[in-house]
C-alpha positions as CSV (number, residue, x, y, z in Angstrom):
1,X,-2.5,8.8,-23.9
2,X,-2.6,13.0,-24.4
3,X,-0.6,14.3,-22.0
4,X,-3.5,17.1,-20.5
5,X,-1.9,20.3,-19.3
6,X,-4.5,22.9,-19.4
7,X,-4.8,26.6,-18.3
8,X,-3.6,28.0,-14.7
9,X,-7.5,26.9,-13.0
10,X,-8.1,23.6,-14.5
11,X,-6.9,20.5,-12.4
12,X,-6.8,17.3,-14.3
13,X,-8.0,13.9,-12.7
14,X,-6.0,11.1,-11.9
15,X,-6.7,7.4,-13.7
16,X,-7.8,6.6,-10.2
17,X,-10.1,9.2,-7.9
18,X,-11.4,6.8,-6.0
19,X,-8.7,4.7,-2.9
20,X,-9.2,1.1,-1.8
21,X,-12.6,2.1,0.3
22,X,-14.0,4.0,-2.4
23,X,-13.4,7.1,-1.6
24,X,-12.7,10.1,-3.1
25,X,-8.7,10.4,-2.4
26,X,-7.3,12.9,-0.3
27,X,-4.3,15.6,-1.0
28,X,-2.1,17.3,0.9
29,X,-0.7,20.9,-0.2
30,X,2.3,22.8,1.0
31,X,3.2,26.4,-0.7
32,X,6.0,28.7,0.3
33,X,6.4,31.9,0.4
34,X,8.2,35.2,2.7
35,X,8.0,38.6,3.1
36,X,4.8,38.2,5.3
37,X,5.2,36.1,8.7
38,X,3.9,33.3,9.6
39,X,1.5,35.4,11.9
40,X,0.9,37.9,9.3
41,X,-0.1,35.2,6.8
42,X,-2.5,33.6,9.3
43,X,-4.7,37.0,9.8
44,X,-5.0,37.1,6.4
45,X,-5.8,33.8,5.7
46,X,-8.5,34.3,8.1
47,X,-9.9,37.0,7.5
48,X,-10.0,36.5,3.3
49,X,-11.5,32.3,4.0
50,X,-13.1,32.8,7.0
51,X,-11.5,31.2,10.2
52,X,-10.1,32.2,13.8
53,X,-6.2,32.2,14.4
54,X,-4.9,30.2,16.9
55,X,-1.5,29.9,18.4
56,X,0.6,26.9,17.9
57,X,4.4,28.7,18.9
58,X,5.7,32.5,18.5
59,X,5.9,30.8,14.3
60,X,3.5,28.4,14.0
61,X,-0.3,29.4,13.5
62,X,-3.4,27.3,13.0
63,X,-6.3,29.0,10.7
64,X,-9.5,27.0,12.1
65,X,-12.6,27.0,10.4
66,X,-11.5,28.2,7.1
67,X,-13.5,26.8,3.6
68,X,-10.2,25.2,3.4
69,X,-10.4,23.2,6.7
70,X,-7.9,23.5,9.7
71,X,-5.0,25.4,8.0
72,X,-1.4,25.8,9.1
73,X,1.5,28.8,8.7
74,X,4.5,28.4,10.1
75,X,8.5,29.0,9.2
76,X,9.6,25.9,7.3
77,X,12.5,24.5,9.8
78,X,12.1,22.1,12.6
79,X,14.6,24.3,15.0
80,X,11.4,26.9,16.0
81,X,9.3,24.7,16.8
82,X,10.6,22.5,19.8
83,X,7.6,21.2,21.2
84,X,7.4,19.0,18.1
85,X,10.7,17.5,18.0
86,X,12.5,15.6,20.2
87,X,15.4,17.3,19.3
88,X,18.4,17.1,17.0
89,X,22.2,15.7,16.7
90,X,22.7,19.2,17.9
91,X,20.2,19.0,20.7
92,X,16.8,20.9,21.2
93,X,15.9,24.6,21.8
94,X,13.5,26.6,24.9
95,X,10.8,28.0,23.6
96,X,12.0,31.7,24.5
97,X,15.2,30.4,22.1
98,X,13.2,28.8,19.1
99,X,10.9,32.3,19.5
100,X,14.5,34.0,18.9
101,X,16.0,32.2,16.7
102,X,12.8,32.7,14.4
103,X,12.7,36.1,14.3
104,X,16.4,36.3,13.6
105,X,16.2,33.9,10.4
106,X,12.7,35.9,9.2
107,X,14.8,36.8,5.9
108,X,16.3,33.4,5.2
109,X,13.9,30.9,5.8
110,X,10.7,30.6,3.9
111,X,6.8,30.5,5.9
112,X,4.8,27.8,4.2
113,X,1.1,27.5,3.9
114,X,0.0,23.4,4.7
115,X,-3.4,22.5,4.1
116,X,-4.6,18.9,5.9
117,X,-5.6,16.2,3.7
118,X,-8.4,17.2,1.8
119,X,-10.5,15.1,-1.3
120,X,-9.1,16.5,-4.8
121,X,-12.1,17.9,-5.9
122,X,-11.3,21.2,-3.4
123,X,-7.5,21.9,-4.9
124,X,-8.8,25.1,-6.9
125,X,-9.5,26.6,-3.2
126,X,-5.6,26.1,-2.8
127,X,-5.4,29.0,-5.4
128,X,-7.8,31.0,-3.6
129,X,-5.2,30.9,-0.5
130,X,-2.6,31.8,-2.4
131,X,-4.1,34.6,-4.3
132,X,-5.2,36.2,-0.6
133,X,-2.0,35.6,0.5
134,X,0.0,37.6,-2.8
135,X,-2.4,40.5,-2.4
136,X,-1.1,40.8,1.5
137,X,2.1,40.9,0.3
138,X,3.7,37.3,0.1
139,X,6.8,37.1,-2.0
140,X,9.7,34.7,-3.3
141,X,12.6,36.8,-1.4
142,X,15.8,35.7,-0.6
143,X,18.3,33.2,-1.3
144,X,16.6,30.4,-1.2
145,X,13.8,28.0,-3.3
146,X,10.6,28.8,-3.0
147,X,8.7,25.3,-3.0
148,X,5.5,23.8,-3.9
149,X,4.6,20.3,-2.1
150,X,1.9,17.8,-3.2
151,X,1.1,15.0,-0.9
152,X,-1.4,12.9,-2.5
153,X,-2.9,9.3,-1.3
154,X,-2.0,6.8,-3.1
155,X,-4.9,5.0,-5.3
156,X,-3.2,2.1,-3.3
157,X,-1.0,1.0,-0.7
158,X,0.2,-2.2,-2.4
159,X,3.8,-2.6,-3.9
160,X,3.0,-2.7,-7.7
161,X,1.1,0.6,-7.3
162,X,3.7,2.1,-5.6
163,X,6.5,0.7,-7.9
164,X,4.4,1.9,-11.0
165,X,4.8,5.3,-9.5
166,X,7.9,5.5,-8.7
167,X,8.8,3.7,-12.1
168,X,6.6,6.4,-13.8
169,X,8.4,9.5,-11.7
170,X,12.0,8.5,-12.4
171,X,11.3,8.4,-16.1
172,X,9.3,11.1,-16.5
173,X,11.5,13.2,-14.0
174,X,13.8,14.9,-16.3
175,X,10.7,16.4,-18.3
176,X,9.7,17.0,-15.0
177,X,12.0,19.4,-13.7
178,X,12.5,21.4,-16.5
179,X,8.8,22.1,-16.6
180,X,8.5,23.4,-13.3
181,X,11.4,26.2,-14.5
182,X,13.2,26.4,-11.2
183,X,14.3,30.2,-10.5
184,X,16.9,28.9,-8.0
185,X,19.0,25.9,-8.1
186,X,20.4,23.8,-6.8
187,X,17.3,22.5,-5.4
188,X,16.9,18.9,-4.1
189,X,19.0,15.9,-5.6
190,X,17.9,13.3,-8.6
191,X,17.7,9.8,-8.4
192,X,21.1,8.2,-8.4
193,X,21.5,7.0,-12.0
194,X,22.1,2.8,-10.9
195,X,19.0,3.3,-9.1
196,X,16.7,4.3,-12.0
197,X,18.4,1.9,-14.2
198,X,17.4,-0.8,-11.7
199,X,14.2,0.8,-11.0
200,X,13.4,1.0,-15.0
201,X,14.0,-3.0,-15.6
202,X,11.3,-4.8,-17.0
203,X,11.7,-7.3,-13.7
204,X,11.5,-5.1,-11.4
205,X,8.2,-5.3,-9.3
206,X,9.8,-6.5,-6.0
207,X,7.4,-6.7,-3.1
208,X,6.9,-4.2,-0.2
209,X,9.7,-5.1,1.8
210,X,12.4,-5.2,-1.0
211,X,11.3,-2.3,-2.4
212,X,11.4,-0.2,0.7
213,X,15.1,-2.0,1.8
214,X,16.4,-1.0,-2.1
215,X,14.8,2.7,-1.8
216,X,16.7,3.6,1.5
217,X,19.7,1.9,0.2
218,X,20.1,4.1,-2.3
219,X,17.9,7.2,-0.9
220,X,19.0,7.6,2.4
221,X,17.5,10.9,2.3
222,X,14.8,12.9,2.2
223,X,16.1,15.0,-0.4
224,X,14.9,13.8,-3.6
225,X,12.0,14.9,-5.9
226,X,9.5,12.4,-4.8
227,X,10.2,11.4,-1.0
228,X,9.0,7.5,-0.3
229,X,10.1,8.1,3.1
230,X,6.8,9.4,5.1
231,X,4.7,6.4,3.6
232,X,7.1,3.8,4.1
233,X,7.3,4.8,7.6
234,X,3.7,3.7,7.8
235,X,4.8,0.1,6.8
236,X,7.8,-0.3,8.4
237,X,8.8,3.1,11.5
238,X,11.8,0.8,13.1
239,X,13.5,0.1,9.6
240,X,13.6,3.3,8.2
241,X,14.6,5.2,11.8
242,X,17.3,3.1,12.5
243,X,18.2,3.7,8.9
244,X,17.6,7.2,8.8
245,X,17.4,8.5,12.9
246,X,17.9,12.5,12.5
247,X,15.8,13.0,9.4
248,X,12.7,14.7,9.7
249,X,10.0,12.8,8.5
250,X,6.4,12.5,9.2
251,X,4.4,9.2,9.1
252,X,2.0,10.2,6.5
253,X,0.5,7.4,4.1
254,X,1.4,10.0,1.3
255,X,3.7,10.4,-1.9
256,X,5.5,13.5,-1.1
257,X,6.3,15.3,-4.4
258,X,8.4,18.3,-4.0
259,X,8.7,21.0,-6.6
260,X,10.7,23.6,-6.5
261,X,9.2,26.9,-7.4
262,X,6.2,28.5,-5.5
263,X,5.5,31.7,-7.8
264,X,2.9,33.3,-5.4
265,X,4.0,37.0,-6.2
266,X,3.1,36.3,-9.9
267,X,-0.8,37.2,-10.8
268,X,-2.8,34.5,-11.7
269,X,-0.1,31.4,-11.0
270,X,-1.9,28.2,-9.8
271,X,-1.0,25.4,-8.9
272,X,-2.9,23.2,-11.5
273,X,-0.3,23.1,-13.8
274,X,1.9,21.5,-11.7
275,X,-0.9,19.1,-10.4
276,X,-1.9,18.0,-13.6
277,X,2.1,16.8,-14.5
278,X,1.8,14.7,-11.2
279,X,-1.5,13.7,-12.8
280,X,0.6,12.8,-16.0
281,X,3.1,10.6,-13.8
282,X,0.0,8.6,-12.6
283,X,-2.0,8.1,-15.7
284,X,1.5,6.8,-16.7
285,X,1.7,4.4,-13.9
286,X,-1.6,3.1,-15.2
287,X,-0.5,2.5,-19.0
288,X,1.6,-0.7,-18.3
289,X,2.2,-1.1,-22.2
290,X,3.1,2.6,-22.5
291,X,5.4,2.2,-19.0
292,X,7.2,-0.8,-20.8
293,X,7.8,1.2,-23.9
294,X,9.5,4.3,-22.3
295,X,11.4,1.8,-19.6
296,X,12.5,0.2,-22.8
297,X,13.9,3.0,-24.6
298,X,15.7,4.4,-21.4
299,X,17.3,1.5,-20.6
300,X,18.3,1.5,-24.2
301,X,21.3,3.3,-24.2
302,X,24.3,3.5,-22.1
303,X,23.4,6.3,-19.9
304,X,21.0,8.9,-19.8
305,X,20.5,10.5,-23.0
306,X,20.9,14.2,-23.0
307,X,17.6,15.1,-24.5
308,X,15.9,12.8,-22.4
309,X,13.2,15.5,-21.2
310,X,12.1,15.9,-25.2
311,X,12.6,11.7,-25.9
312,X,10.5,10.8,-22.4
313,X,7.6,13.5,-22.8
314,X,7.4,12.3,-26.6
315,X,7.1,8.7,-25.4
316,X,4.9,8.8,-22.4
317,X,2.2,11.4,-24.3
318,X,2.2,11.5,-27.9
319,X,0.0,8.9,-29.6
């Protein structure tokens, strides 16, 4: 298997376009930026792919129409946008509050860019979005990450798939991060170390219901490079909210991998790069022998190796 990471513009297909009903799959994007607001970043949108604005809250746009779809800018924290949310541990805002409280964060909290579901084949129009958005002014500013999000459908929503996956990510994640190149850190949390251990035996294809009860156990967070929390909540809403009842997380049936550097001030970045890595984790998934053999060597040694980002890239991709 040759690991296939072409130029900025060239997405890579997964082993597996196609989900249970034969259609092409579907993938969700989310890009960060500031400097512009939300409001700001909607005209612009609309005006460079076509669309009308339309008023969610004082922060939250929709951009109707566009080639894209139905898109959606808004500030990237739960607190502005009360009409969502039931509210917090800390309660809920008014709207004349959230509207404050938006403006007052502007240079602190990132606007992000969310695209609905849409099939693969349209993710180079992702780059067009951004690239209208960088020549309006969007930029990485502040003291915080910058983030890229992919949200892709499964090929399928049984447990081996999933545990494939998730076997594939942990591995692989190490190589992972370092590619991305984070600006700032820290961002997000790793796997705990017992958990990819357990995760990486040869064994360990547990059904749906064990899988989800050993991922909160040992992820009860959202906070982790690849987030199992939206999808399981499609399987199972009571068992992971009275596990988890003040997160925020959305019932999507999604894997929600979350990167941590959105370079849309640079000319030319795309986000094919990073798609075709996730693409990497999945063709992966699909090499069972090749799974085995990199399972194998990490569970080899006592703890993580410290190169591990060289040894896993060599044995997942090199022939």
């Amino acid at each position: 298997m040759h690991l296939m990471l072409s130029s900025p513009g060239d997405f890579a297909d997964p082993p597996m376009r196609e989900n249970a009903a034969g259609q092409l799959r579907s993938v969700g994007v989310e890009v960060e930026f500031g400097a512009l607001t939300a409001r700001q970043a909607a005209a612009v949108l609309a005006e460079g792919l076509g669309g009308i604005v339309a008023e969610e809250d004082a922060h939250a746009l929709l951009v109707e129409g566009t080639v894209l779809g139905t898109l959606t800018v808004e500030m990237d924290t739960r607190y502005v946008h009360p009409q969502r949310h039931p509210g917090t541990r800390w309660g809920r805002l008014g709207v004349t509050w959230a509207a404050w409280l938006g403006t007052a964060v502007h240079a602190f909290v990132p606007r992000e860019l969310v695209t609905r579901p849409m099939p693969i084949d349209q993710l180079p129009l992702v780059d067009r979005a951004v690239e209208v958005l960088r020549r309006a002014g969007a930029r990485e500013v502040g003291p915080v990450a910058y983030g890229l999000h992919f949200n892709p459908e499964p090929p399928r929503l049984d447990a081996e798939t999933i545990t494939a996956i998730l076997k594939a990510f942990v591995l692989l994640n190490d190589w992972l991060r370092r590619e991305s190149r984070p600006r700032r850190l820290p961002f997000g949390r790793g796997f705990p170390a017992d958990y990819v251990r357990r995760v990486a035996a040869a064994d360990y294809w547990p059904g749906l219901d064990n899988l989800m009860r050993d991922y909160l156990a040992a992820n009860p967070t959202r906070d982790r490079d690849l987030d199992l929390l939206p999808l399981f909540l499609c399987f199972d809403e009571r068992g992971v909210r009275a596990r988890l009842p003040n997160e925020k997380i959305s019932k999507r049936p999604v894997l929600h991998y979350r990167l941590p550097t959105a370079r849309v001030s640079q000319p030319g970045w795309s986000i094919a790069p990073d798609w075709n890595r996730w693409v990497a984790v999945e063709r992966l998934a699909a090499d069972r022998p090749r799974l085995e053999r990199l399972a194998a060597g990490y569970l080899a040694a006592a703890q993580r190796p410290p190169d591990w980002a060289d040894i896993s890239a060599r044995l997942a991709f090199e022939e």
